[in-house]
MOPAC internal coordinates of N, CA, C and O (Angstrom, degrees):
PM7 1SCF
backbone

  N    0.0000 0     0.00 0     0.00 0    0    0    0
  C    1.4461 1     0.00 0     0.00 0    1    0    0
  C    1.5238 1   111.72 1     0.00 0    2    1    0
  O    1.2310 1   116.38 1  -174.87 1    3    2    1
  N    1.2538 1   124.49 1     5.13 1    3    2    1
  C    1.7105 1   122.51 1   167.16 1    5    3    2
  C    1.7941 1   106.54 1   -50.79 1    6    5    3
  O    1.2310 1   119.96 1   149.51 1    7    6    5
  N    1.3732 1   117.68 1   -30.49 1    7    6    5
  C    1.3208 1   102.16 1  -160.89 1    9    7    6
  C    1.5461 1   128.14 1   -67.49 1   10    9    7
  O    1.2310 1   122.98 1   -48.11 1   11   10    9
  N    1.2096 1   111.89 1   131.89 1   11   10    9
  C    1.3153 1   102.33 1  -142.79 1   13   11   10
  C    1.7741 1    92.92 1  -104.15 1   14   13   11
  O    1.2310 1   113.83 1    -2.87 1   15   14   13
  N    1.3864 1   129.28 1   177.13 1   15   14   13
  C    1.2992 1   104.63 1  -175.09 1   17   15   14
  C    1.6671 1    91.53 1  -112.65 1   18   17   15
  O    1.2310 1   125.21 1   -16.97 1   19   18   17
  N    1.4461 1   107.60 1   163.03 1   19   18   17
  C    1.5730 1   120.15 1  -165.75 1   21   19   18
  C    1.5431 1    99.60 1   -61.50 1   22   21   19
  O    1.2310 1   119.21 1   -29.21 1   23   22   21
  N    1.2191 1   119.11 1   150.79 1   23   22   21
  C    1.8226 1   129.56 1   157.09 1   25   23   22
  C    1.3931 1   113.84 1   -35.17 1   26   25   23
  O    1.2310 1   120.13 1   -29.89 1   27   26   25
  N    1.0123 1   117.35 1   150.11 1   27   26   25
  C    1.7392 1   121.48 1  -179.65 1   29   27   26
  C    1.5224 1   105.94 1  -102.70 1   30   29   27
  O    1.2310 1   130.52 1   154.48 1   31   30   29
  N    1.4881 1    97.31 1   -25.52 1   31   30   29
  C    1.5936 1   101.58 1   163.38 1   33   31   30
  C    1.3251 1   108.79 1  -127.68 1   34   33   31
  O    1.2310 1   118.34 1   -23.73 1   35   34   33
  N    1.6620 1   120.77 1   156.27 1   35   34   33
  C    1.6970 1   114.80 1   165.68 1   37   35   34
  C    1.3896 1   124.97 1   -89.76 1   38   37   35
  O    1.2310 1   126.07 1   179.35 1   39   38   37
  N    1.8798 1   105.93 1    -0.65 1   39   38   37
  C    1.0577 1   115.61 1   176.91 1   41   39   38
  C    1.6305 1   100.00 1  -142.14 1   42   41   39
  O    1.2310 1   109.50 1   -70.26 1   43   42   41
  N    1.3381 1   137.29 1   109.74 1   43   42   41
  C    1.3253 1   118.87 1   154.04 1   45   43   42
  C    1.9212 1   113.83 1  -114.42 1   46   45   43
  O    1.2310 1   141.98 1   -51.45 1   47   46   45
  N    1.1659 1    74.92 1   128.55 1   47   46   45
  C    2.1359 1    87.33 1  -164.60 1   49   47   46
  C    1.8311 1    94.93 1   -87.47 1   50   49   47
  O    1.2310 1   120.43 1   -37.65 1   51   50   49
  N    1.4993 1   116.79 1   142.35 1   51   50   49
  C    1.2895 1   109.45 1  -178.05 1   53   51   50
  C    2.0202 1    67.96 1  -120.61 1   54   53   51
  O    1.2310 1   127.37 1   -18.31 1   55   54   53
  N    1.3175 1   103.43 1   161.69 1   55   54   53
  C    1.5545 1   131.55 1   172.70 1   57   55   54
  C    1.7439 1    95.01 1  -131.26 1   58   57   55
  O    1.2310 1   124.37 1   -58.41 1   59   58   57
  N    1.5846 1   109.21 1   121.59 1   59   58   57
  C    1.1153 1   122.37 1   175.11 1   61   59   58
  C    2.1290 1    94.45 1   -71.31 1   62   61   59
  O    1.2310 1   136.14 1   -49.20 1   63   62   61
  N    1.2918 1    86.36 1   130.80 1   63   62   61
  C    1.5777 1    83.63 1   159.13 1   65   63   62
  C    1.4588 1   115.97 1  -153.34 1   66   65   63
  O    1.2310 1   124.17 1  -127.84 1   67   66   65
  N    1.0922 1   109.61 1    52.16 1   67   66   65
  C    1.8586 1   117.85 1  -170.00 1   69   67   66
  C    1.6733 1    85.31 1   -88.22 1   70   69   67
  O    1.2310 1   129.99 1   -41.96 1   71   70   69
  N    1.6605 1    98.35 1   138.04 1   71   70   69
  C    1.2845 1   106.85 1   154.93 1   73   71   70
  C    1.4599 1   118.78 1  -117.99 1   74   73   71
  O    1.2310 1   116.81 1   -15.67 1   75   74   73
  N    1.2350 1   123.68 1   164.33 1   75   74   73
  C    1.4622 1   131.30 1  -169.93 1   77   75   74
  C    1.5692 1   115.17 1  -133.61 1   78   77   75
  O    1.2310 1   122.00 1   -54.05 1   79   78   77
  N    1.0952 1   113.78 1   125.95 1   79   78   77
  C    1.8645 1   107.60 1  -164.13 1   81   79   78
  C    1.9687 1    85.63 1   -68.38 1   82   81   79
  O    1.2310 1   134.78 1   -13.24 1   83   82   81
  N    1.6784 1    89.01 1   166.76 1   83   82   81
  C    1.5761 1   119.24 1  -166.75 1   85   83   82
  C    1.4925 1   104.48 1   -55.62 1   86   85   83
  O    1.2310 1   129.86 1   -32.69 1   87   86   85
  N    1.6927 1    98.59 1   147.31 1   87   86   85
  C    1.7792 1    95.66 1  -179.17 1   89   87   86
  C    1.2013 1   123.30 1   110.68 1   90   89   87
  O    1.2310 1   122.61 1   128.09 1   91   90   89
  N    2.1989 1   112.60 1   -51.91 1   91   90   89
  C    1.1458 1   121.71 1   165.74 1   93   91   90
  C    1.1404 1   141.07 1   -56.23 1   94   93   91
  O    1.2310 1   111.91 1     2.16 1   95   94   93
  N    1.6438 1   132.86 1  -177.84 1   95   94   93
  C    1.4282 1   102.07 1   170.57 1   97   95   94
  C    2.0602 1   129.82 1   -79.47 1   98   97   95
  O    1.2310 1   136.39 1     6.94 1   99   98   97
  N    1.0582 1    85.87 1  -173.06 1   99   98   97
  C    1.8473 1    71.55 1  -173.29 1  101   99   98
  C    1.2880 1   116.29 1   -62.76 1  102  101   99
  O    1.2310 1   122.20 1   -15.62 1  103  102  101
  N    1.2432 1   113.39 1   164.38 1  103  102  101
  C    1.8364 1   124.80 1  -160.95 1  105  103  102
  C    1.3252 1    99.31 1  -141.79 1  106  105  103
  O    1.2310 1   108.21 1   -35.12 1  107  106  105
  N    1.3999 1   139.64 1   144.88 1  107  106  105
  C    1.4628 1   147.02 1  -171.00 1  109  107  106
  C    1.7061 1    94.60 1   -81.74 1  110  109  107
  O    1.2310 1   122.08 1   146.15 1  111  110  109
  N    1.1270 1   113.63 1   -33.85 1  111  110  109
  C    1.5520 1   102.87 1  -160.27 1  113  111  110
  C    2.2077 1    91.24 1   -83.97 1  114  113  111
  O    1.2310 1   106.33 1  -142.01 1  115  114  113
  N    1.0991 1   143.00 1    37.99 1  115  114  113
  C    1.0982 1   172.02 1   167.34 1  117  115  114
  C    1.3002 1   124.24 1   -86.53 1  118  117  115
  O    1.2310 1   126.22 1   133.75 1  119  118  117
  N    1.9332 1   105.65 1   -46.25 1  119  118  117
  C    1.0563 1   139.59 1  -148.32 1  121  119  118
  C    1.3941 1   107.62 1  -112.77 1  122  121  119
  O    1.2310 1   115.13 1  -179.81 1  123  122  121
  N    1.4183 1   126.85 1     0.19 1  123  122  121
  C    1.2815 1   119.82 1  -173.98 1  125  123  122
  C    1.7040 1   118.08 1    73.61 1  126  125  123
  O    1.2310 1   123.49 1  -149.96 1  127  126  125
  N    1.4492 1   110.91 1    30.04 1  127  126  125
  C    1.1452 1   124.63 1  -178.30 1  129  127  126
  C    2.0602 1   107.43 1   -75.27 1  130  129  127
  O    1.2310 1   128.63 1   121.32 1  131  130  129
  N    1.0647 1   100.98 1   -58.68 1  131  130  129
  C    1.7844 1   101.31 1   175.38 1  133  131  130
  C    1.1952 1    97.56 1   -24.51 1  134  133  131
  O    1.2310 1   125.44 1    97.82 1  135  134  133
  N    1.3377 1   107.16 1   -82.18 1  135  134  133
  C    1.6932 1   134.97 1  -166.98 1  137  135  134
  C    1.7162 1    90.69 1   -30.10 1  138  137  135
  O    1.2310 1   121.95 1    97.74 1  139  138  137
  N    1.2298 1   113.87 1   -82.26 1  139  138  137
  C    1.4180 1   123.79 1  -168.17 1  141  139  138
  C    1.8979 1   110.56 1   -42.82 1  142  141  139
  O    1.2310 1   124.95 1   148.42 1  143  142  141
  N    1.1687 1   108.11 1   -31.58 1  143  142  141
  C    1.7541 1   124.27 1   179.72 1  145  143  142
  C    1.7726 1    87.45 1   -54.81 1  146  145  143
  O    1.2310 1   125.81 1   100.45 1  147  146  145
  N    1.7928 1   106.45 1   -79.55 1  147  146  145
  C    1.0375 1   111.69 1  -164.96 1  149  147  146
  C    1.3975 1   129.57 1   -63.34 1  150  149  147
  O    1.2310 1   112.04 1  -177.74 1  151  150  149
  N    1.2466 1   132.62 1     2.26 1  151  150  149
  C    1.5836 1   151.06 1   163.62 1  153  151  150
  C    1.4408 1    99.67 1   -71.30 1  154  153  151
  O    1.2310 1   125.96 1   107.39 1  155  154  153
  N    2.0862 1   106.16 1   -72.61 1  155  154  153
  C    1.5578 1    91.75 1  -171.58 1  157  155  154
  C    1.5583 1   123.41 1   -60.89 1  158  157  155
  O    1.2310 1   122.83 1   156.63 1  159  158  157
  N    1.6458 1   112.18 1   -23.37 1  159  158  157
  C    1.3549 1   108.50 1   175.25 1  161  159  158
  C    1.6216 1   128.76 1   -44.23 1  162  161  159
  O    1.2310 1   130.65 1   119.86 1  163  162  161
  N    1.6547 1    97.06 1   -60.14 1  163  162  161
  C    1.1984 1   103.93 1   160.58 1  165  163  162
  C    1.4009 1   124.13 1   -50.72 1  166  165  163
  O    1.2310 1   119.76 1   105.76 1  167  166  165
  N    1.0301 1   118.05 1   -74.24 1  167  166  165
  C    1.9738 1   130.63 1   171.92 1  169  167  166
  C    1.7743 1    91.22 1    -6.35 1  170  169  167
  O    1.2310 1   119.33 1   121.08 1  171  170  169
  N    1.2221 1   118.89 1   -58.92 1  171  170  169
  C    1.5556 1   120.81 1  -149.76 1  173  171  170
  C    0.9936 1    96.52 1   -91.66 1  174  173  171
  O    1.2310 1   117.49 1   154.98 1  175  174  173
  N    1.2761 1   122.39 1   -25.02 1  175  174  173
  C    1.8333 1    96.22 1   172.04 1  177  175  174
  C    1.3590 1   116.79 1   -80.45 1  178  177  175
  O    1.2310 1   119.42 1   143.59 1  179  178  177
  N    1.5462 1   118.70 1   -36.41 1  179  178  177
  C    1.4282 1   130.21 1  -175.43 1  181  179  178
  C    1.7161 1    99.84 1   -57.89 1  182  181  179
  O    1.2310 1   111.63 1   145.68 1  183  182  181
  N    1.4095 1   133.37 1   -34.32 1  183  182  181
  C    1.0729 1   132.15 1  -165.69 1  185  183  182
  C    1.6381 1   100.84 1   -98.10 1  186  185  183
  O    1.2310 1   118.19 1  -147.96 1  187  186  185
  N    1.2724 1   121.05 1    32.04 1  187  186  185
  C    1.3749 1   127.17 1  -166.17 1  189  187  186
  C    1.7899 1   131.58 1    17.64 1  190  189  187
  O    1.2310 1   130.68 1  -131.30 1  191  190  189
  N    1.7227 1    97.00 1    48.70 1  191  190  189
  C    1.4729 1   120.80 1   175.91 1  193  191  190
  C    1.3066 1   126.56 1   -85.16 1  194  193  191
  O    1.2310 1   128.97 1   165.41 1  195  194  193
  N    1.4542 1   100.32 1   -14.59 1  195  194  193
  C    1.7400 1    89.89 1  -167.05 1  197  195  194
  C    1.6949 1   108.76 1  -105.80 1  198  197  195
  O    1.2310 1   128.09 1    19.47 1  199  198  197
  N    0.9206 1   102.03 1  -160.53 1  199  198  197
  C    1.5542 1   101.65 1  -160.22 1  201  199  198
  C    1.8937 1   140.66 1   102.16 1  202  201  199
  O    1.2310 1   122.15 1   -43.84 1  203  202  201
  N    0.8025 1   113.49 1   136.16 1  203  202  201
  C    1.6168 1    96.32 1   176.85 1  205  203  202
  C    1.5832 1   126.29 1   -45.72 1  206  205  203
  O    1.2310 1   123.53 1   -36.43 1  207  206  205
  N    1.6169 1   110.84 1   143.57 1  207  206  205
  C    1.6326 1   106.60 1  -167.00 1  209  207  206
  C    1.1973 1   108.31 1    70.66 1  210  209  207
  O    1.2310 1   114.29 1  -177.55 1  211  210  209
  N    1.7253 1   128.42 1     2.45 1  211  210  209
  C    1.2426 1   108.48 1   176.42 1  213  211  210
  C    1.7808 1    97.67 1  -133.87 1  214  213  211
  O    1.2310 1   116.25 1    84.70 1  215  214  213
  N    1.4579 1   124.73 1   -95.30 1  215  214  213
  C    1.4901 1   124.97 1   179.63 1  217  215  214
  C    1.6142 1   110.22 1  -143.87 1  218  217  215
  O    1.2310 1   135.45 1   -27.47 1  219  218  217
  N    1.3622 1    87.71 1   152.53 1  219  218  217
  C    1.7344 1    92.95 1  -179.66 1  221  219  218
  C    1.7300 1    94.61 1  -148.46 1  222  221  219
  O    1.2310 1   142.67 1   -34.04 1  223  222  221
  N    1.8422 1    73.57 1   145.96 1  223  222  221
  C    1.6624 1    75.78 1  -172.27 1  225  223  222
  C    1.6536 1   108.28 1  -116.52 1  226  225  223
  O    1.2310 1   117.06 1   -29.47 1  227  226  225
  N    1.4806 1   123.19 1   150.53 1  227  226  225
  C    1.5477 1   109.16 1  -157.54 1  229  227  226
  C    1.5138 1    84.53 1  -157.78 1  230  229  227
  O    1.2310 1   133.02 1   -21.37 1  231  230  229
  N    1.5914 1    92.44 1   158.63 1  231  230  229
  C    1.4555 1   113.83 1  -161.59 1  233  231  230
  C    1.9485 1    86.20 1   -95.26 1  234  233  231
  O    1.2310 1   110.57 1   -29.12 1  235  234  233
  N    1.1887 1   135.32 1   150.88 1  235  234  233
  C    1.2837 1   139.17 1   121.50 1  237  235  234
  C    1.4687 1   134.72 1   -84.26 1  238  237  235
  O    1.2310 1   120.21 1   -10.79 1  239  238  237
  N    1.4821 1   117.21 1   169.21 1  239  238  237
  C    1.0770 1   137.40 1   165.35 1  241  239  238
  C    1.6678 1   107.86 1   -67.31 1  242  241  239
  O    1.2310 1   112.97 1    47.26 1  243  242  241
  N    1.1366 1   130.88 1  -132.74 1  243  242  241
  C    1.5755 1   142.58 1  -162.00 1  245  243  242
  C    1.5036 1    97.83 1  -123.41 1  246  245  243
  O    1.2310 1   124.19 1   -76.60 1  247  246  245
  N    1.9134 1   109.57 1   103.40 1  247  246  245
  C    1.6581 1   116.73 1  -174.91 1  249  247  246
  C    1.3770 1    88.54 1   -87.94 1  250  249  247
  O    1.2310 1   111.18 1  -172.05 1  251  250  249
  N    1.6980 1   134.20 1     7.95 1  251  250  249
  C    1.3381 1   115.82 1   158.65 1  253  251  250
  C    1.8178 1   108.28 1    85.08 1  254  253  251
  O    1.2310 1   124.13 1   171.16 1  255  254  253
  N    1.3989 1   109.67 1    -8.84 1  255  254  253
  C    1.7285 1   111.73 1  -176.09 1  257  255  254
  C    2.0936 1    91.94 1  -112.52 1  258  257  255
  O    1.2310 1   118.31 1  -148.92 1  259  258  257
  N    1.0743 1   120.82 1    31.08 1  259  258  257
  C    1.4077 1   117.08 1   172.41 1  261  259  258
  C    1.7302 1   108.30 1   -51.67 1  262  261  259
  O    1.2310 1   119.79 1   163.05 1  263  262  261
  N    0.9566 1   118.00 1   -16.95 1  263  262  261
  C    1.7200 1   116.32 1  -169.06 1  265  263  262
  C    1.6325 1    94.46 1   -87.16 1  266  265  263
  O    1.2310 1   117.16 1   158.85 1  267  266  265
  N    1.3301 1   123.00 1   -21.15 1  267  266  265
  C    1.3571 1   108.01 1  -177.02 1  269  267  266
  C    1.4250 1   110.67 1  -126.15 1  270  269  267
  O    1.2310 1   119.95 1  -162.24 1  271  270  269
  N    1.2523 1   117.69 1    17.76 1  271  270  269
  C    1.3616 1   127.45 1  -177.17 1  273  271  270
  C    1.5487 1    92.37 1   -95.50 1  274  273  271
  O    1.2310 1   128.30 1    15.58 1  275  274  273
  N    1.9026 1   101.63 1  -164.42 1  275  274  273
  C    1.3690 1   117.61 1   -21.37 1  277  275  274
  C    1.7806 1   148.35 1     4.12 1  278  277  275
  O    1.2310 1   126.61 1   -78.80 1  279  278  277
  N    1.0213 1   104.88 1   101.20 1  279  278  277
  C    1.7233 1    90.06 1  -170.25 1  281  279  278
  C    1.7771 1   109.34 1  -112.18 1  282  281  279
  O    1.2310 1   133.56 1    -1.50 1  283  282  281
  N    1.6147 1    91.40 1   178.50 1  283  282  281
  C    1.5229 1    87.57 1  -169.74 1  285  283  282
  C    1.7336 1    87.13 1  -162.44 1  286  285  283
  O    1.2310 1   120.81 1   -51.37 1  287  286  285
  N    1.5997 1   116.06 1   128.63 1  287  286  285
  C    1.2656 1    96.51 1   150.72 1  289  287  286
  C    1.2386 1   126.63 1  -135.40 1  290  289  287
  O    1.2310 1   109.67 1   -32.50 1  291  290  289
  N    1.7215 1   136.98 1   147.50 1  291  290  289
  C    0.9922 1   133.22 1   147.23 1  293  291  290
  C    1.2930 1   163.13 1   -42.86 1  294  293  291
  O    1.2310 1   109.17 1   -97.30 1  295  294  293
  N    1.5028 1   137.89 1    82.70 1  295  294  293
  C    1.2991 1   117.49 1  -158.27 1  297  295  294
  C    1.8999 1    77.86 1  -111.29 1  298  297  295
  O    1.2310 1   137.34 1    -3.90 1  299  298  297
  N    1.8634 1    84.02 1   176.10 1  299  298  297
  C    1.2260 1   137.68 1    21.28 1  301  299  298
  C    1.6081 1   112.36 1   -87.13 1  302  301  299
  O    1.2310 1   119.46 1  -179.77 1  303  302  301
  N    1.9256 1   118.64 1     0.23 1  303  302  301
  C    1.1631 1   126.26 1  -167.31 1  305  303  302
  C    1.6015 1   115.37 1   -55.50 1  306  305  303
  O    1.2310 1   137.50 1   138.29 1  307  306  305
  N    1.6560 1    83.70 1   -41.71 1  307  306  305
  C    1.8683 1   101.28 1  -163.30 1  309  307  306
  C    1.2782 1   110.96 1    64.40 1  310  309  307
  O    1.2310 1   122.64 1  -138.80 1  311  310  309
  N    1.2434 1   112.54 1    41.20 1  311  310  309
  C    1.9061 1   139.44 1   143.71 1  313  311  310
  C    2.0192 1   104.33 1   -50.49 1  314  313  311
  O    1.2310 1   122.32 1   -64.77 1  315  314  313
  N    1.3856 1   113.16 1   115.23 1  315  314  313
  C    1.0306 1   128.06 1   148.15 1  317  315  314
  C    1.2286 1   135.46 1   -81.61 1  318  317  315
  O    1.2310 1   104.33 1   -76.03 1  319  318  317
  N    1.6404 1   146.53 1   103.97 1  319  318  317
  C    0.8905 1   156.11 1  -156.63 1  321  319  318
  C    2.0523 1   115.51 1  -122.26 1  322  321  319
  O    1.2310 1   120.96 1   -49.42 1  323  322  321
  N    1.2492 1   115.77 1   130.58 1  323  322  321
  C    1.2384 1   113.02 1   140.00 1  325  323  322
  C    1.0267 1   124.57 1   -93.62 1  326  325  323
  O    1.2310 1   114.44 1     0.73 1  327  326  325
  N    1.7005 1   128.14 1  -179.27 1  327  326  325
  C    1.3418 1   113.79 1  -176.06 1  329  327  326
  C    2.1283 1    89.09 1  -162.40 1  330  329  327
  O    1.2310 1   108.73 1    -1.49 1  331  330  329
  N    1.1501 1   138.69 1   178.51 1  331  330  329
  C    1.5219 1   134.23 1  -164.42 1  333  331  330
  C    1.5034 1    81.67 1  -151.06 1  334  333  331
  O    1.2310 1   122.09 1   120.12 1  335  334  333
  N    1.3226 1   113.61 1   -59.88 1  335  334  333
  C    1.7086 1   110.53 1  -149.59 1  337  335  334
  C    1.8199 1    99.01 1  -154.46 1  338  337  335
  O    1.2310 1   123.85 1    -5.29 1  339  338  337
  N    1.6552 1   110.22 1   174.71 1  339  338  337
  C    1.5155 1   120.09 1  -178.61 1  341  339  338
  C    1.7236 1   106.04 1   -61.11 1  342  341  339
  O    1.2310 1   118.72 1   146.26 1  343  342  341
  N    0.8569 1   120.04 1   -33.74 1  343  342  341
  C    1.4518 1   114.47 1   170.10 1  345  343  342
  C    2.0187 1   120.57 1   -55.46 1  346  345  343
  O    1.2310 1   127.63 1   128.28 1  347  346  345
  N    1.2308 1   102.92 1   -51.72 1  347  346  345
  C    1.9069 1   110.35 1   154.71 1  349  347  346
  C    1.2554 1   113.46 1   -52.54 1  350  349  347
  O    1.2310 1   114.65 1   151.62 1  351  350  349
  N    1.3538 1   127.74 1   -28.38 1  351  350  349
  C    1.4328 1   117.82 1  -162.64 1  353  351  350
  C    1.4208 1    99.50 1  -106.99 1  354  353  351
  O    1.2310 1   116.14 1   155.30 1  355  354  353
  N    1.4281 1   124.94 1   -24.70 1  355  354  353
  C    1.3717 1   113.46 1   152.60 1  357  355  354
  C    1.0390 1   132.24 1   -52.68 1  358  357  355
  O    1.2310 1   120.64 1   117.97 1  359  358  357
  N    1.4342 1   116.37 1   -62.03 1  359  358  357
  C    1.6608 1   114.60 1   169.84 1  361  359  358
  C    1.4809 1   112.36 1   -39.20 1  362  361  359
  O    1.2310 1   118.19 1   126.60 1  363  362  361
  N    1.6611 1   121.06 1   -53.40 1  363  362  361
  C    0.8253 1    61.53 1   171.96 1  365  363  362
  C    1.5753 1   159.54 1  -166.91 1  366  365  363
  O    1.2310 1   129.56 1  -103.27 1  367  366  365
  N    1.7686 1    99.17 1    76.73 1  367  366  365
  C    1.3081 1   149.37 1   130.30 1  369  367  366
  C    1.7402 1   103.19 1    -0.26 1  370  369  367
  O    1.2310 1   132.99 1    94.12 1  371  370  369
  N    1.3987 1    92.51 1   -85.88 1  371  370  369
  C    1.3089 1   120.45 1  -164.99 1  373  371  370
  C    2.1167 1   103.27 1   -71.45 1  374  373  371
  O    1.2310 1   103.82 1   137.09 1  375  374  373
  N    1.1324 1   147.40 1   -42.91 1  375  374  373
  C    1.3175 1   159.73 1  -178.35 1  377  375  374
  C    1.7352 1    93.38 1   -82.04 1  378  377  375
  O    1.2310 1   120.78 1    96.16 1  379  378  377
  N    1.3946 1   116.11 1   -83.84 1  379  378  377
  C    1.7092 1   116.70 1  -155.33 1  381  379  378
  C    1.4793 1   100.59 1   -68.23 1  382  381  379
  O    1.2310 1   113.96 1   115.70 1  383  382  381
  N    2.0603 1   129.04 1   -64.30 1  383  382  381
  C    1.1853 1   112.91 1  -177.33 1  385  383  382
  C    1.3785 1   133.60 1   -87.65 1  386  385  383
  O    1.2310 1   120.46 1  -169.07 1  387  386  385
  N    1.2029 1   116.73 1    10.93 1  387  386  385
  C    1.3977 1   132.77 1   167.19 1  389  387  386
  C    1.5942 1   112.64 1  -103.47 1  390  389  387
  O    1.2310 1   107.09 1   149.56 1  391  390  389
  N    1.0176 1   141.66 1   -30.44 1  391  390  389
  C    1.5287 1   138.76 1  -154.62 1  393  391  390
  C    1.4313 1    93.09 1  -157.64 1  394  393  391
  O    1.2310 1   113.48 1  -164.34 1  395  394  393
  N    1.2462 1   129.94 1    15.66 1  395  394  393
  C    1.3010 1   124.48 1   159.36 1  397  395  394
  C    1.5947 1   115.41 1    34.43 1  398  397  395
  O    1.2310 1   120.82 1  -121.61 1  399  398  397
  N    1.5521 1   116.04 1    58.39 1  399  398  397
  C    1.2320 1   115.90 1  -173.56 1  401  399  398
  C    1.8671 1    97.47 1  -145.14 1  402  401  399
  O    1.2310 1   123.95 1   -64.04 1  403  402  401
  N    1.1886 1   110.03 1   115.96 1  403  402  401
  C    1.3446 1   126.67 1   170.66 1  405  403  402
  C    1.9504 1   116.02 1   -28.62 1  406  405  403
  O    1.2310 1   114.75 1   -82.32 1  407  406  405
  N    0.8674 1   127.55 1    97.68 1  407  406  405
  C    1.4948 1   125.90 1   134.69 1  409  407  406
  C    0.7600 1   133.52 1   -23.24 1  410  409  407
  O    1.2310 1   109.36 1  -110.86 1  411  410  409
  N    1.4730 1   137.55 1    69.14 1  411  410  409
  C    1.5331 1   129.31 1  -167.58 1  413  411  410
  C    1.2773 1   110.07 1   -67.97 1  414  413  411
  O    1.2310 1   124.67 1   119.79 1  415  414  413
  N    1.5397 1   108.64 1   -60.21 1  415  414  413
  C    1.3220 1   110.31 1   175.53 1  417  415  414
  C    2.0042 1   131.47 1   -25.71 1  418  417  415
  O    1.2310 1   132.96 1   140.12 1  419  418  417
  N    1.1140 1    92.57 1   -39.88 1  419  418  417
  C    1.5824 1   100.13 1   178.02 1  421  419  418
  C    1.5961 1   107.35 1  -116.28 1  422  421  419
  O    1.2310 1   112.36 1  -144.95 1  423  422  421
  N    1.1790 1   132.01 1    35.05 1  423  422  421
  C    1.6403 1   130.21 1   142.58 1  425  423  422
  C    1.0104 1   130.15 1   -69.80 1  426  425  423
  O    1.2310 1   118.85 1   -46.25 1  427  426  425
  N    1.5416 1   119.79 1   133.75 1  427  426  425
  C    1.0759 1   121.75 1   157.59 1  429  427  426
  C    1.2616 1   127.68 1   -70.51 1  430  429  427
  O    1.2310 1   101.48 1   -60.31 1  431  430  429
  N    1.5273 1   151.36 1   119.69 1  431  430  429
  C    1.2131 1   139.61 1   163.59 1  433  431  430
  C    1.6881 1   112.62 1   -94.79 1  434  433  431
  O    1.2310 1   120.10 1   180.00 1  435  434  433

C-alpha cells in the first residue's frame, strides 16, 4: 500500500498572500504579492502551462516565512522561493515550471 497516486498537477504554486492589519509583523500581501499571483497566473496560461497534469497557480493564506518573502511555494517539490518583481517570477516560470531546474538564486532555505 505505499503506492501513492500521481500529482494532479506537476506544478502547483501556492502565492503567500496573508495580510495583517498595521503595526504587525510583515505580511507578503504588503509586498505586491496579488499583483505578482496575477502576472504568474496569466504568464502560465499564455505560455500554455496551466491545466491539469500540468500547473496551477493559487493564492494562500499565511506560509508563515513573511520575514523573507515575498514567498511562493512549489509542490509537489516543496521548492521555496522568494521573488521582488515580474522578472523573479519569470525565471522562475521559465527555469522551475518549464525545465524543472531549481533557482538557487531565489530560494528560500
Amino acid at each position: 500500500m505505499n503506492d501513492l497516486p500521481a500529482p494532479f498537477y506537476a506544478h502547483h504554486v501556492f502565492f503567500c498572500g496573508n495580510r495583517r492589519p498595521p503595526g504587525e509583523r510583515a505580511c507578503c500581501a504588503d509586498k505586491n504579492a496579488e499583483a505578482m499571483r496575477e502576472y504568474a497566473k496569466k504568464r502560465v496560461k499564455a505560455l500554455g502551462l496551466a491545466g491539469p497534469t500540468r500547473t496551477r497557480i493559487n493564492q494562500a493564506g499565511c506560509l508563515d516565512r513573511c520575514e523573507k518573502g515575498p514567498c511562493i511555494v512549489v509542490y509537489p517539490q516543496g521548492v521555496w522561493y522568494r521573488y521582488e518583481n515580474q522578472q523573479d517570477i519569470d525565471e522562475i516560470i521559465e527555469q522551475h515550471l518549464q525545465q524543472n531546474r531549481i533557482v538557487e538564486r531565489l530560494l528560500i532555505r
